[in-house]
N, C-alpha and C positions, 0 to 999 in steps of 0.2 A: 120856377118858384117865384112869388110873390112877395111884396113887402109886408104883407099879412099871414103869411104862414111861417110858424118856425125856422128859422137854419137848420138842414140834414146835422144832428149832432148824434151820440150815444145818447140811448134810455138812461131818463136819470128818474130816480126813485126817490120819493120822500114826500111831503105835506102838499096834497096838489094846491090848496092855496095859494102857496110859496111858489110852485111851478107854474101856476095863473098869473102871479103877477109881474115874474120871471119872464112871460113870452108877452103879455104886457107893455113891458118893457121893452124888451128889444124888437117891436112889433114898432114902439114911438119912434126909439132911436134910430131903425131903417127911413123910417119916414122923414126924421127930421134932416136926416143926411142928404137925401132924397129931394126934399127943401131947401137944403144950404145947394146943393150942386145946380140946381135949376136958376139961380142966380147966373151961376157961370155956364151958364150954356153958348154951347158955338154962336159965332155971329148968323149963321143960316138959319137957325132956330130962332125967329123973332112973327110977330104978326099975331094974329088972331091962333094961331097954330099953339104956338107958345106961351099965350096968354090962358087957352085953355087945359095946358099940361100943369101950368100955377095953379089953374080952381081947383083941378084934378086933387095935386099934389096937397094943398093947402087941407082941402075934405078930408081927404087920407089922414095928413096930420089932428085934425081937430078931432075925429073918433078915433085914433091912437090916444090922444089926450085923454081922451074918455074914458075910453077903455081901461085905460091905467088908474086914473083916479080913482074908478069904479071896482076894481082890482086891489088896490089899496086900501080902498076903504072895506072891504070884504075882508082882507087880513086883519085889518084891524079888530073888526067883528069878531073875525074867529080866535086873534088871541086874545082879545078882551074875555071870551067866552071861557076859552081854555084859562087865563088864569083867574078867572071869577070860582071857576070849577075846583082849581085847586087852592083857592083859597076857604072854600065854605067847608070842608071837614074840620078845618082849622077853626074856625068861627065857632061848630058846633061844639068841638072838644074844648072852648075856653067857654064855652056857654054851660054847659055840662059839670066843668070843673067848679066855674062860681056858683053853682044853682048847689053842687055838691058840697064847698064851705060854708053855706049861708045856710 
């Protein structure tokens, strides 16, 4: 398993939005740890070796970043959408109602 593919967990059901931005998430947060650890790497780990497990690491991080923001702001979209949606019967029925007193 990679730091880009989900953790083996239980199917979990509900808004795949929510479960986009869900693996998202823990997609960053393996990476960032992954980033913090690489600091502390053995003393035999140094050189050009370990400079290029940094860029490695770093890239990984910066499209996890992405990835998420981009994920977020997708939710965002959708529940903007969802309560735009539920709020327009409502709209209509106060439009209805004054067009009906006046």
């Amino acid at each position: 398993m990679t730091k880009d593919e989900p953790q083996d967990l239980p199917p979990v059901a509900g808004d795949p939005i929510l479960l986009h931005v869900l693996a998202a998430a823990q997609r960053f947060a393996a990476w960032y740890a992954e980033y913090l650890s690489v600091g502390a790497a053995p003393a035999g780990y140094s050189g050009p070796a370990a400079e290029q497990r940094v860029d490695e690491v770093v890239r990984h991080l910066q499209h996890a970043v992405f990835d998420l923001m981009a994920a977020v702001h997708a939710m965002n979209r959708h529940c903007s959408g969802q309560a735009a949606a539920s709020e327009a019967p409502k709209r209509r029925s106060l439009a209805v109602a004054r067009t009906a007193v006046h």
